[in-house]
KOLTORNU-448341 format. One line per field, with one value per residue (C-alpha): residue in one letter; y, x, z. Coordinates in steps of 0.05 Angstrom, whole numbers, padded with zeros to 5 digits, m for minus. Last residue first. Example, Ala and Ser with C-alpha at 12.3 -4.5 7.8 and 13.67 -1.06 7.14 Angstrom:
residu <- s,a
v <- m00021,m00090
u <- 00273,00246
w <- 00143,00156
This chain:
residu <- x,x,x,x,x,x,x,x,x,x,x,x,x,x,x,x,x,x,x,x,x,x,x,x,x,x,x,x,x,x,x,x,x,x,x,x,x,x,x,x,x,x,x,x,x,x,x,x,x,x,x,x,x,x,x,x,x,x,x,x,x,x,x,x,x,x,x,x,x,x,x,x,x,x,x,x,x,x,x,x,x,x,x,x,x,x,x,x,x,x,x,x,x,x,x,x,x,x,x,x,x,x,x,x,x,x,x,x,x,x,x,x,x,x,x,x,x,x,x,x,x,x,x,x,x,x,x,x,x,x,x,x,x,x,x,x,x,x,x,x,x,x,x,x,x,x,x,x,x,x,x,x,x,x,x,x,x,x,x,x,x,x,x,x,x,x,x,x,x,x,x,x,x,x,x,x,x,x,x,x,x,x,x,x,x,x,x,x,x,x,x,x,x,x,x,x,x,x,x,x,x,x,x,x,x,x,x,x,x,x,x,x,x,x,x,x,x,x,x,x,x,x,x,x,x,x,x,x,x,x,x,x,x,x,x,x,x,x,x,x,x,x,x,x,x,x,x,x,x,x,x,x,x,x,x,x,x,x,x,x,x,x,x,x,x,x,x,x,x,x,x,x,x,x,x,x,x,x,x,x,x,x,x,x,x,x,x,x,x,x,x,x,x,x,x,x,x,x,x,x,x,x,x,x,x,x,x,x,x,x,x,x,x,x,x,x,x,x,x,x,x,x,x,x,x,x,x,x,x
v <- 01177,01200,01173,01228,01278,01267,01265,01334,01366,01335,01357,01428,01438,01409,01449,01481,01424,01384,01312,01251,01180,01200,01132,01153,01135,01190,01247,01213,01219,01285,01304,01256,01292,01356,01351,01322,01379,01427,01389,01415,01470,01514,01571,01576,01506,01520,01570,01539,01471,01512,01545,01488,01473,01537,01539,01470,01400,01387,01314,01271,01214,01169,01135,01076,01106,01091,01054,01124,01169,01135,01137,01218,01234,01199,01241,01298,01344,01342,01340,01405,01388,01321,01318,01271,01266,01242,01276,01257,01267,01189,01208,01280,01245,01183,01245,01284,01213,01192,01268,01265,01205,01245,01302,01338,01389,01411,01424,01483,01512,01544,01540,01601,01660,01732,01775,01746,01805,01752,01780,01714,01690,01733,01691,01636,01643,01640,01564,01527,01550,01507,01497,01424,01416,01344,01332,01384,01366,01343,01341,01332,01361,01310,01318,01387,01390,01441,01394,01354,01416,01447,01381,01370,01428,01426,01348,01365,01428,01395,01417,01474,01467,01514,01480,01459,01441,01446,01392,01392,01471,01502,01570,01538,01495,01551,01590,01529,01519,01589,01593,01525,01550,01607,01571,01529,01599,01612,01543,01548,01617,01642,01678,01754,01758,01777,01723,01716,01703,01642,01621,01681,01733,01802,01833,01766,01757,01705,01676,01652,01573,01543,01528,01506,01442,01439,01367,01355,01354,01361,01426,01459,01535,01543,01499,01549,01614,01587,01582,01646,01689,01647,01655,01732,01749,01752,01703,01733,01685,01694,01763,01776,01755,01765,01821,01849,01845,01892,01865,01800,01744,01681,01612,01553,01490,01453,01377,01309,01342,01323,01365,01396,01407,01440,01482,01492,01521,01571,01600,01612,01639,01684,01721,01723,01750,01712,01715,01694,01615,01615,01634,01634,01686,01742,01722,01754,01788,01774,01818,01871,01851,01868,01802,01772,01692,01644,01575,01512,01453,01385,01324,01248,01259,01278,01214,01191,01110,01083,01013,01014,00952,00957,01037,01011,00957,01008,01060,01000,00961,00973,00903,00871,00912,00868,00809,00767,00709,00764,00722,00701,00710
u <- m00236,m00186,m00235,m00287,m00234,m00227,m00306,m00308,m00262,m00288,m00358,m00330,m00297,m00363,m00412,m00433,m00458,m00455,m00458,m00431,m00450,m00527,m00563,m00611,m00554,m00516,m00570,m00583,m00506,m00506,m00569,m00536,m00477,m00494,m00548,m00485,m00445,m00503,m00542,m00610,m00655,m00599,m00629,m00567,m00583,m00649,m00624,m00561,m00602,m00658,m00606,m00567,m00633,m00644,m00584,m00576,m00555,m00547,m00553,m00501,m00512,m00461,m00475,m00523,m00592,m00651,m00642,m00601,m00658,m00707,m00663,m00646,m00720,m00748,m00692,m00726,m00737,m00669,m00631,m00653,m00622,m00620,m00554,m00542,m00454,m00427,m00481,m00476,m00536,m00561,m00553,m00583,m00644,m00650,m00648,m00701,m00750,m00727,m00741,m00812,m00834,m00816,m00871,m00902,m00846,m00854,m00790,m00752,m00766,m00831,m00828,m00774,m00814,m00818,m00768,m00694,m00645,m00597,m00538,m00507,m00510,m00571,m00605,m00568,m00614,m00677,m00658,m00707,m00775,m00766,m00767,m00738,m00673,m00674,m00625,m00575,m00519,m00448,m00408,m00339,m00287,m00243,m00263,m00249,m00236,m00274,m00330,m00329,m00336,m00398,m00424,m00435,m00456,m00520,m00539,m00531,m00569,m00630,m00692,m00667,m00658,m00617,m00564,m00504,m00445,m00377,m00332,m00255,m00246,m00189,m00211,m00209,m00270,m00292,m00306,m00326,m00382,m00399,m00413,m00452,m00492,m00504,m00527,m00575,m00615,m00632,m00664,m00706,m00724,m00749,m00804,m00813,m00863,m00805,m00756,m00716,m00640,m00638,m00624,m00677,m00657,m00673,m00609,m00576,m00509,m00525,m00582,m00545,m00518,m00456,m00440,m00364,m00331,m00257,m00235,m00192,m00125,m00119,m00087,m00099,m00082,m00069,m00141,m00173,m00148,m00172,m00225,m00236,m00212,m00271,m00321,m00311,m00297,m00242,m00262,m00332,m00380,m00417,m00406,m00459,m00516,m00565,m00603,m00549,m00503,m00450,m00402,m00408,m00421,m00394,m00408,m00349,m00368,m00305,m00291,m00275,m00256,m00195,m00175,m00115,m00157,m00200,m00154,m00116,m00197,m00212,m00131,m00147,m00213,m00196,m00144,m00194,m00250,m00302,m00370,m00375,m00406,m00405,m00475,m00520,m00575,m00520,m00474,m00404,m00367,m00284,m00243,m00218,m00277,m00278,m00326,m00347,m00329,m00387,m00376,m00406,m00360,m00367,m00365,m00359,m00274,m00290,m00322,m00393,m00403,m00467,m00481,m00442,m00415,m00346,m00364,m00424,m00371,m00321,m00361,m00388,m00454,m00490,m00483,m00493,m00559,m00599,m00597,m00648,m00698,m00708,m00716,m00775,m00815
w <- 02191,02124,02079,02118,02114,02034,02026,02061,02016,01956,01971,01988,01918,01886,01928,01865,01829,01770,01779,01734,01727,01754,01763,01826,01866,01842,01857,01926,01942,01921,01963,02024,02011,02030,02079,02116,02115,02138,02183,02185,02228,02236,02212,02169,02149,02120,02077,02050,02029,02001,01965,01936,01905,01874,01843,01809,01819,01747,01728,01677,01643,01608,01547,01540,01535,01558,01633,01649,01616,01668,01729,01714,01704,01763,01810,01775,01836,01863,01787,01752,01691,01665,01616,01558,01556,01481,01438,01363,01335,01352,01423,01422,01395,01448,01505,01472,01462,01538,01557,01529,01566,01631,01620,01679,01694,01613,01582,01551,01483,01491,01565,01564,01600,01595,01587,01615,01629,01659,01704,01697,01772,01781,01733,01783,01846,01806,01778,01817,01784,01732,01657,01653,01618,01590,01523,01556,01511,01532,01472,01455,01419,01386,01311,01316,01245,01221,01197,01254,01297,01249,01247,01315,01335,01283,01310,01367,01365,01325,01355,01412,01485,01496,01543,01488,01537,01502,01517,01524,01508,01469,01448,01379,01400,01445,01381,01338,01387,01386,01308,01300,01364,01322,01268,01302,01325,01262,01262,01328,01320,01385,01392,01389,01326,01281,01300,01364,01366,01417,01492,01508,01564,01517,01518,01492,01521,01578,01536,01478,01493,01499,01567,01567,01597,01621,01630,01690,01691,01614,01608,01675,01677,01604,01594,01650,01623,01552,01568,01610,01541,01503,01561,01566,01483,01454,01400,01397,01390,01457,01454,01390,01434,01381,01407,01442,01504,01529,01596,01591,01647,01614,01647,01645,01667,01709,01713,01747,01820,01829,01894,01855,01795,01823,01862,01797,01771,01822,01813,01740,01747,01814,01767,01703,01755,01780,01797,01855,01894,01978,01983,01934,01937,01943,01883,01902,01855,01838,01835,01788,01739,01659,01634,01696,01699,01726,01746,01751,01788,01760,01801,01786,01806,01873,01901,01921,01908,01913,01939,01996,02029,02048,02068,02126,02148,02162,02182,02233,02251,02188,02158,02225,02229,02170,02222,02187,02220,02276,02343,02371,02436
């Protein structure tokens, strides 16, 4: 009989050998860690369909976010839970409002030890769900909307926040957020704008996250599941408007979409592991039908290799933790 011509195994014969040759690198510092900050909380609130993840109060905020930074993770995403909402989701540009106070908990807490992000976008303080004000006939107003993003980016700009993250999915928010900061001077705030946020059926788990009171659907303004050529032309766009981050959100499901808009564009990409995912993971472990730990980071691992520079996920502080103990082996 003959021999293999190739022996592929050599390279896979040790942890040591199998971590001198890896393609894809996993560390703490290309995380993010989401989370959510009640608005008037003693303590913080935990999220039932997601296991592990609260909302948190200011004390749990500021203590959530040192540990991140003590495990160098790369960043944190602030998400406001308020207390009143409205039609136009007059809270989010509040100065004293819930994600302005938490910001700048977390940049007193931190300073520039890791880089605190904020979601900037409507639908947490809306009464009616949508990321925008809504016109007459109950849609969204795309351009109406632009100006309050101009308003709540200069909010958190003041607030103190590194990045703001503009998730609505509206024509021209770049563009809009961008000039509002350059023109007030916030020349250094940057951007990391969802330029492909699918409309999927994986982010149940956090609308309870943010208490959302979402009425109907939002497929008018976020994207198709069938449609990848349409995220390179959204992704391109938020580029030339000024965007310094171009996020694919879910990430599992659009591994496609995250290698395509990295090969497009030439400034760093980031994919949002999100909700829903995390919770298939959760479930299926606690029926112990998968390895927990290493279900883990495979998915994150997967989500990188498919040409994500930076992940957003809320197994971040875990991740880190078990990616420290498996250096230490």
């Amino acid at each position: 009989m003959g021999f293999p011509e190739h022996r592929h195994r050599r390279l896979r014969a040790s942890p040591a050998v199998r971590g001198l040759v890896a393609e894809t690198t996993l560390r703490p510092g290309q995380l993010v860690l989401p989370m959510f900050v009640r608005g008037g909380a003693s303590e913080p609130v935990p999220i039932t369909s997601m296991p592990g993840v609260v909302q948190h109060n200011r004390e749990s905020l500021r203590k959530a976010v040192a540990d991140a930074a003590r495990l160098g993770l790369g960043g944190v995403m602030l998400f406001g839970v308020p207390k009143h909402k409205d039609a136009v989701g007059s809270g989010a540009t509040n100065p004293d409002g819930v994600l302005s106070v938490a910001i700048r908990d977390a940049v007193a807490e931190v300073g520039d030890a890791l880089v605190v992000m904020s979601d900037l976008c409507l639908d947490e303080f809306t009464d009616h769900g949508h990321c925008g004000v809504l016109d007459a006939s109950g849609l969204v107003d795309n351009d109406a909307t632009l100006e309050r993003y101009a308003e709540m980016a200069l909010v958190h700009a003041e607030a103190g926040v590194h990045q703001v993250g503009p998730s609505g999915m509206m024509d021209g928010q770049v563009a809009a957020i961008r000039a509002a900061l350059d023109g007030a001077g916030h020349t250094g705030t940057g951007i990391l704008a969802y330029a492909a946020k699918y409309a999927s059926a994986f982010y149940g788990p956090f609308r309870e996250a943010v208490d959302s009171s979402l009425v109907g659907d939002r497929r008018t303004y976020q994207q198709d599941p069938a449609n990848l050529r349409e995220s390179l032309r959204e992704a391109r766009a938020d580029v030339a408007e000024g965007a310094d981050i171009v996020l694919v959100k879910p990430a599992m499901g659009y591994l496609d979409v995250v290698r395509a808009v990295r090969d497009a564009v030439d400034v760093p990409v980031a994919a949002y592991n999100v909700s829903g995912e995390c919770a298939m993971v959760e479930a299926t472990a606690q029926r112990g039908w998968i390895d927990r730990e290493r279900a883990i980071l495979e998915v994150l691992t997967g989500i990188r290799r498919a040409g994500a520079d930076i992940v957003l996920t809320y197994w971040a502080v875990e991740a880190a933790g078990l990616l420290a103990n498996h250096t230490r082996a």
